[in-house]
C-alpha positions in Angstrom: 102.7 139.8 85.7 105.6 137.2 85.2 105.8 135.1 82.0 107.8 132.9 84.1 105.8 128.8 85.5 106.4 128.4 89.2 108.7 125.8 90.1 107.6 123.3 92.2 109.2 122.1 95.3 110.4 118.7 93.9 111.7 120.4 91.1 114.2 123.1 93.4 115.1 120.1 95.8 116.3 117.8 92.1 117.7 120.9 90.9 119.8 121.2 94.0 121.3 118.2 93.4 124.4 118.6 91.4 126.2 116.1 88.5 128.6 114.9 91.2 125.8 113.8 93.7 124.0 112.3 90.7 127.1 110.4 89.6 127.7 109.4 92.9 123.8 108.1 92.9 124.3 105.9 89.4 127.5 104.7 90.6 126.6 103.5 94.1 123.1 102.0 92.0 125.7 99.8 90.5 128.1 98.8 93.6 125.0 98.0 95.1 123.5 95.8 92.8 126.7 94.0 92.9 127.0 93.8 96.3 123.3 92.5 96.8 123.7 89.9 94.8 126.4 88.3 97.2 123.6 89.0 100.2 121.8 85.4 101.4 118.3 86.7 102.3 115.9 84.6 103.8 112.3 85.9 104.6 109.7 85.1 107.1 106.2 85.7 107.2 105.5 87.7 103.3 103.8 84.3 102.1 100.4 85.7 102.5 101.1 89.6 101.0 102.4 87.7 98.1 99.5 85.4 97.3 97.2 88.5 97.8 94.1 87.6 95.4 93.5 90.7 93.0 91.7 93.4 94.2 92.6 92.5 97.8 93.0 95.6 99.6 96.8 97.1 99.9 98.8 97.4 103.0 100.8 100.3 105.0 104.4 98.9 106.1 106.3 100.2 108.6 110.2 99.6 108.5 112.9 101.4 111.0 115.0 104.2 109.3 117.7 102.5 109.7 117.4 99.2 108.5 115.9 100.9 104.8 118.5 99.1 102.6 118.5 95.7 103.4 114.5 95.5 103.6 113.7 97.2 100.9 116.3 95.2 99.0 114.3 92.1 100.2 110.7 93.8 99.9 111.5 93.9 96.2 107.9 95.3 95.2 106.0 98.2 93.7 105.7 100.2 96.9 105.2 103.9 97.7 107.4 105.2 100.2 107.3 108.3 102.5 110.3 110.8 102.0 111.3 113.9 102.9 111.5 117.0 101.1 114.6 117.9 102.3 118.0 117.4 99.7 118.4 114.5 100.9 115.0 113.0 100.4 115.5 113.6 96.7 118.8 111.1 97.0 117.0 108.6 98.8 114.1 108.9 96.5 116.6 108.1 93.3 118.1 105.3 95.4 114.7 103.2 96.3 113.8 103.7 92.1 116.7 101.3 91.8 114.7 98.8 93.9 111.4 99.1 92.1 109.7 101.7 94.4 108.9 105.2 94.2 108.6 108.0 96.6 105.3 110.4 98.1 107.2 113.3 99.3 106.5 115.3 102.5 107.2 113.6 106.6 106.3 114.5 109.8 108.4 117.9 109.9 107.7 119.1 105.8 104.5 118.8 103.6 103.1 116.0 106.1 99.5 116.6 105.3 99.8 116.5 101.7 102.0 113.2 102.2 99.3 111.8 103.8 96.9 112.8 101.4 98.8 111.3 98.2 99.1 108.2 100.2 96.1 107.7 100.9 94.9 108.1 96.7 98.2 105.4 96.3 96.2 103.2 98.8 93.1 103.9 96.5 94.5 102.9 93.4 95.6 99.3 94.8 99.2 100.0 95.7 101.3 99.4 99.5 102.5 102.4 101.4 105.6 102.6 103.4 106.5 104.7 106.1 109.6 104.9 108.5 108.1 105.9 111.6 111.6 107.5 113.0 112.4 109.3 109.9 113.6 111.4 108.7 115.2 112.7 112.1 114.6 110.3 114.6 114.9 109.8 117.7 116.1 106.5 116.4 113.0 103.5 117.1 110.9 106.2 118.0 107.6 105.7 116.3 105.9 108.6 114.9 102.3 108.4 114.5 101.6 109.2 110.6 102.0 105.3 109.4 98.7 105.0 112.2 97.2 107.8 110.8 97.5 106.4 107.1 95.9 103.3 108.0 93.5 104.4 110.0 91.8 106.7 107.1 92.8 104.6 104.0 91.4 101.5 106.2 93.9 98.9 105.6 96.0 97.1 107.5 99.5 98.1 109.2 102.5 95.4 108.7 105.5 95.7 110.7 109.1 94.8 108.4 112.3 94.5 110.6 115.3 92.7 109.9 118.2 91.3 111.7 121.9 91.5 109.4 124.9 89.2 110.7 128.1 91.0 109.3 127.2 95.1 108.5 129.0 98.6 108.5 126.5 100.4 111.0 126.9 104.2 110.1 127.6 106.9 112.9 124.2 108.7 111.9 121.2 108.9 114.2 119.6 105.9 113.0 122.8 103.8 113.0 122.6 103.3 109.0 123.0 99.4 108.3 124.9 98.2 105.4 125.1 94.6 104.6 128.8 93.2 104.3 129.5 91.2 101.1 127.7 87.9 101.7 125.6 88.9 104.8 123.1 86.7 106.3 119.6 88.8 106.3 116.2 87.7 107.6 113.2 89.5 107.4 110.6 89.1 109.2 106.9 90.3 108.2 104.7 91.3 110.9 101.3 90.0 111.3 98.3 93.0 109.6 96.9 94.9 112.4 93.9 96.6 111.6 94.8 100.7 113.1 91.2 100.6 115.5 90.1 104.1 116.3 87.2 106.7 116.0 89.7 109.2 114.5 93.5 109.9 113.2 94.2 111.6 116.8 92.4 108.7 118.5 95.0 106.3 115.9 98.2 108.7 116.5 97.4 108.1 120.6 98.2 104.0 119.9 101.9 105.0 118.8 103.6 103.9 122.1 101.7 100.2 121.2 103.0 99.8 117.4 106.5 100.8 118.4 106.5 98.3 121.3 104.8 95.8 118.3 108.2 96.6 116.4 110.5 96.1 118.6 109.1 92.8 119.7 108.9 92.0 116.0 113.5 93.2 116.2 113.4 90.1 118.7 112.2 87.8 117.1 113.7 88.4 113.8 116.8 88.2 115.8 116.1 84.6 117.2 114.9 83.5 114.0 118.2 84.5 112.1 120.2 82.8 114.9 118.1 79.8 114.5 118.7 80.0 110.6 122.4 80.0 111.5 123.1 77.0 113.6 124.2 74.1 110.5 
């Protein structure tokens, strides 16, 4: 029998990373912290997640893929955060540490069950959950239905997080990648909690069409409300 201790799956995925991708990772920590603090963020709608009494019961967010960076660089909070196990998952999951988050690996193509599971012992111990309902392979603002699921078991409530940025590189990736230009206008806007309603996680996963026409609403009116923040 081998000596040898099994490795486990995040260990061969941080393994796989090499010093140049890490470099690149502690470098672009700093760029970005420089170039946040030129960003003008203005937030709607978060007044009543952060006057939260203790002991209130946390919260499963839902944010598009592609809109990651500027929200979670205005959620600014102790937050777990669904990511894939893939290589890139463990870049992503070095990146959101920079914002004061951490990852639960797995998604809806790798290790989704045991995602879930973790999550739901986060949401036990007092602490938000966030999913990306398109990620980590889209299609793009399509909403997957594990976010539901998550909510429906851990019985909390789902909040919906878009954002709207006025000057951005938009990367040619499947979720059109936003990155705030130097002094960008963001506004966020925090959905109102919806309690996930349903007999069962299937019963929950059936209301995905609902929650990703919820979001998209939410895109529009994030959208009128950073044009109305705009006019002097």
């Amino acid at each position: 029998m081998s000596s040898e201790r099994p490795v486990a799956t995040g260990e061969r995925t941080a393994r796989a990373i090499d010093w140049r991708t890490r470099f690149a990772i502690v470098l672009g920590g700093w760029l970005l912290r420089v170039l946040g603090m030129t960003w003008r963020v203005r937030v709607h709608g978060r007044e009543w997640l952060l006057g939260r009494p203790a002991g209130t019961a946390p919260v499963v967010y839902t944010l598009w893929h592609g809109q990651m960076l500027p929200l979670l660089w205005a959620h600014k909070a102790r937050t777990g955060v669904i990511i894939s196990e893939h290589r890139d998952g463990e870049i992503i999951a070095r990146v959101i540490a920079l914002f004061g988050l951490f990852g639960v690996r797995g998604s809806s193509s790798r290790g989704g069950t045991r995602a879930l599971l973790e999550s739901v012992q986060v949401i036990r111990q007092g602490t938000d959950m966030a999913f990306t309902p398109d990620g980590p392979r889209g299609p793009r603002h399509s909403f997957a239905p594990g976010a539901l699921m998550l909510s429906n078991r851990a019985q909390v409530p789902l909040v919906t997080i878009t954002g709207h940025v006025d000057r951005k590189w938009q990367l040619k990736s499947w979720d059109g990648f936003e990155i705030p230009k130097p002094f960008a206008r963001i506004t966020v806007l925090y959905g109102e909690p919806r309690l996930v309603d349903a007999p069962d996680a299937r019963a929950a996963a059936d209301r995905a069409a609902e929650f990703q026409q919820c979001m998209q609403q939410d895109l529009a009116k994030v959208a009128a409300l950073a044009g109305e923040a705009a006019i002097p």
